[in-house]
C-alpha positions in Angstrom: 117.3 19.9 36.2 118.2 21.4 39.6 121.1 23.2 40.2 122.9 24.6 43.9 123.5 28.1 43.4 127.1 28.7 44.1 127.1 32.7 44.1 125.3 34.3 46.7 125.2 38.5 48.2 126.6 39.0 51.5 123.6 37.9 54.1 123.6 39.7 57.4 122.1 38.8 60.5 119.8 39.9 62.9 116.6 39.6 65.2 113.4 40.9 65.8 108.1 40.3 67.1 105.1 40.4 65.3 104.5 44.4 65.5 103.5 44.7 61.6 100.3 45.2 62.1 101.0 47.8 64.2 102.8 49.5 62.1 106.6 47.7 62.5 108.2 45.6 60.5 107.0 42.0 58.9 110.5 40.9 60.7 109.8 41.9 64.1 110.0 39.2 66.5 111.3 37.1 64.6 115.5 35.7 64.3 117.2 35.3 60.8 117.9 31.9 59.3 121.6 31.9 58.4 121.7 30.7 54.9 124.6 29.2 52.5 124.9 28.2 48.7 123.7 24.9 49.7 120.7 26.4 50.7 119.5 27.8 47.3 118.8 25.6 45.0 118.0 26.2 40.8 115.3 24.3 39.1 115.4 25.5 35.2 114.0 23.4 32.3 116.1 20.4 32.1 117.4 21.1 28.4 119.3 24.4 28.5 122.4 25.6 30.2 121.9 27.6 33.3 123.3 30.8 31.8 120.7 30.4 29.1 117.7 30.8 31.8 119.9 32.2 34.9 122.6 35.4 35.6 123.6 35.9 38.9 125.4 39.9 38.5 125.8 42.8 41.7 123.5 40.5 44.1 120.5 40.0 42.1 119.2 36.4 40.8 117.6 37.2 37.4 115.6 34.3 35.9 113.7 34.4 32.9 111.3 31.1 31.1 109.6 31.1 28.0 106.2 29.5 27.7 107.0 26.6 25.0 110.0 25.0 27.5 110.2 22.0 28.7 110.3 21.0 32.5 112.6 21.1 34.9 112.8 17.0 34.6 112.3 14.7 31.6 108.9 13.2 32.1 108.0 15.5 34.3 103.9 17.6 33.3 104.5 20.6 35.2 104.9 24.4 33.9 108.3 25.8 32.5 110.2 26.9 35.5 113.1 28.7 36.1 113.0 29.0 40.7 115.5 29.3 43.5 114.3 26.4 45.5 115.3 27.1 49.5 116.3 24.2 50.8 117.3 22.2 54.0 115.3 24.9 55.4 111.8 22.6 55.1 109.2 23.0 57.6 106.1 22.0 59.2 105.2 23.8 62.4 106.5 27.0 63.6 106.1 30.3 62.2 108.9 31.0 59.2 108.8 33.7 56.8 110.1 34.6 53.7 111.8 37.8 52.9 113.4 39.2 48.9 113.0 41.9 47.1 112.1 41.0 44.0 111.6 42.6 40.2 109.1 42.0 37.6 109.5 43.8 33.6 106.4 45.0 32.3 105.6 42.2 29.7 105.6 39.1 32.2 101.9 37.5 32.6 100.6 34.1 34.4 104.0 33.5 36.2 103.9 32.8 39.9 107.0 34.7 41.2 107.0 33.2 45.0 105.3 30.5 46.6 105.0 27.8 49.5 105.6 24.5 48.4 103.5 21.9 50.4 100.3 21.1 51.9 98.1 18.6 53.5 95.6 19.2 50.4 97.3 19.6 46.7 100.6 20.6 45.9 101.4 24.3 47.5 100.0 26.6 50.3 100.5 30.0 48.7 101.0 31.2 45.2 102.0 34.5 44.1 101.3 35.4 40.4 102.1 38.6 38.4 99.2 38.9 35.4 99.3 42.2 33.6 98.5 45.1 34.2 101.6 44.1 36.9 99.0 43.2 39.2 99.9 39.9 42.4 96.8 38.0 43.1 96.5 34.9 44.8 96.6 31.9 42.9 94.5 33.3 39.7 91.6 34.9 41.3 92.1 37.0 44.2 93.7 40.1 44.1 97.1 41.3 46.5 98.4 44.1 44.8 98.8 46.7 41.6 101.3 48.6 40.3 104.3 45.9 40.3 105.9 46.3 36.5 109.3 47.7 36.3 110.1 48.8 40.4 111.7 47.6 42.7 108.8 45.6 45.7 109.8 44.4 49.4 108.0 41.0 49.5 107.3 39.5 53.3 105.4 35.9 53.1 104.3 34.6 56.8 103.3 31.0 57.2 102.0 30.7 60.7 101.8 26.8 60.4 100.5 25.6 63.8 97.5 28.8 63.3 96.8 28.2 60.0 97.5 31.3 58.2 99.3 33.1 55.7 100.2 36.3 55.4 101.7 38.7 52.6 103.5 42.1 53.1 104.7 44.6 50.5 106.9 47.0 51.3 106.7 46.2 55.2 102.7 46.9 54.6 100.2 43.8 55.5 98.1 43.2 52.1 97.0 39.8 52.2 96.1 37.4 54.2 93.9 34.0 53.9 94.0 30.3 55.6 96.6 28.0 54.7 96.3 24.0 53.2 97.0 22.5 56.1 100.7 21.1 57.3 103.1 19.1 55.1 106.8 19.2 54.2 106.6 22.8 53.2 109.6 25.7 51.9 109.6 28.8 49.6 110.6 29.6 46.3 110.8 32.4 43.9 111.4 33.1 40.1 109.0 32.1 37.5 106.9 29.5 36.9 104.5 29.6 33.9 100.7 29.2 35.6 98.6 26.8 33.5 96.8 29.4 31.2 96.4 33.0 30.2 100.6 32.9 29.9 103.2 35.3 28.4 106.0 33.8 26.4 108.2 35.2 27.9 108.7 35.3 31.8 111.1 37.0 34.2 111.5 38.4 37.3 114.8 39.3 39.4 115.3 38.5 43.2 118.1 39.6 45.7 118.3 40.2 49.6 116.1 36.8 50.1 116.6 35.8 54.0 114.6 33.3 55.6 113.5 34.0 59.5 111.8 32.0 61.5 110.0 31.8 65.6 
């Protein structure tokens, strides 16, 4: 079931180039998105309430899944979910990024906590999964980052669409990068979404300060 987000922190504006990898910030260059509610969007398994799944309290999104629920739609095959789905923000050239700082309790395993939805060649461009010992890699295999469980991470995502290339930051530091699936009708998420194997039960991770900017 998918859900519009009616609560959202106070989101402030402003501008900025590309000067991370000289040591600015992931934002640099780039101008803010404004965003509404309309704009965030809650996909959830389709047979609980949202407050069974979903708390919105002091500006942070928590969402939690457990491994045995159903989809977000009847009929649906994919993974339990619980995601804030941006929309009316889709893209498919341009440079856009993704900004939130997000939360992950010690415990959660297999879940992808942010991603690109869309490609030219299967279903997403990016995938960001925690798998204990609070390590991201992407999709399954490669690895991003260590140390995630129980802090507070700065996560920038960088979809340089017309180059071909993704890029990750954490904590305004580059630490991934790799080649994208191509164009399509592409926008973030974040939350939890069980991966296909090697899963926790339970799942969670907490969001706030999510912006979207764009070139």
């Amino acid at each position: 079931m998918t859900l519009i987000i009616l609560l959202l922190p106070a989101i402030l504006l402003f501008g900025c180039d590309n000067a991370a990898a000289a040591g600015g910030d992931p934002t640099d260059g780039f101008t803010e998105v404004p965003l509404k509610p309309s704009n965030f969007v809650l996909q959830k398994p389709y047979d609980v309430p949202l407050d069974q799944r979903y708390s919105f309290i002091d500006g942070v999104h928590r969402m939690w899944v457990y491994s045995d629920d159903k989809p977000f739609s009847p009929g649906s095959d994919t993974q339990p979910r619980t995601e804030i789905r941006i929309a009316g923000l889709d893209y498919s050239s341009g440079v856009w990024q993704f900004e939130g700082h997000g939360y992950v309790p010690k415990g959660t395993s297999g879940a992808t906590v942010a991603q690109i939805h869309g490609a030219s060649h299967g279903a997403t461009t990016l995938i960001l999964r925690i798998y204990e010992p609070g390590e991201m890699r992407y999709y399954d295999t490669l690895h991003v980052a260590g140390d995630l469980y129980d802090t507070w991470f700065r996560l920038n995502i960088v979809h340089d669409v017309d180059g071909g290339m993704v890029t990750v930051f954490l904590n305004g530091e580059q630490k991934f990068q790799h080649h994208d699936e191509g164009p399509g009708d592409l926008y973030f998420k974040c939350g939890v979404y069980a991966a296909p194997a090697d899963i926790s039960h339970y799942m969670e991770s907490r969001w706030r300060d999510i912006k979207i900017y764009r070139k």
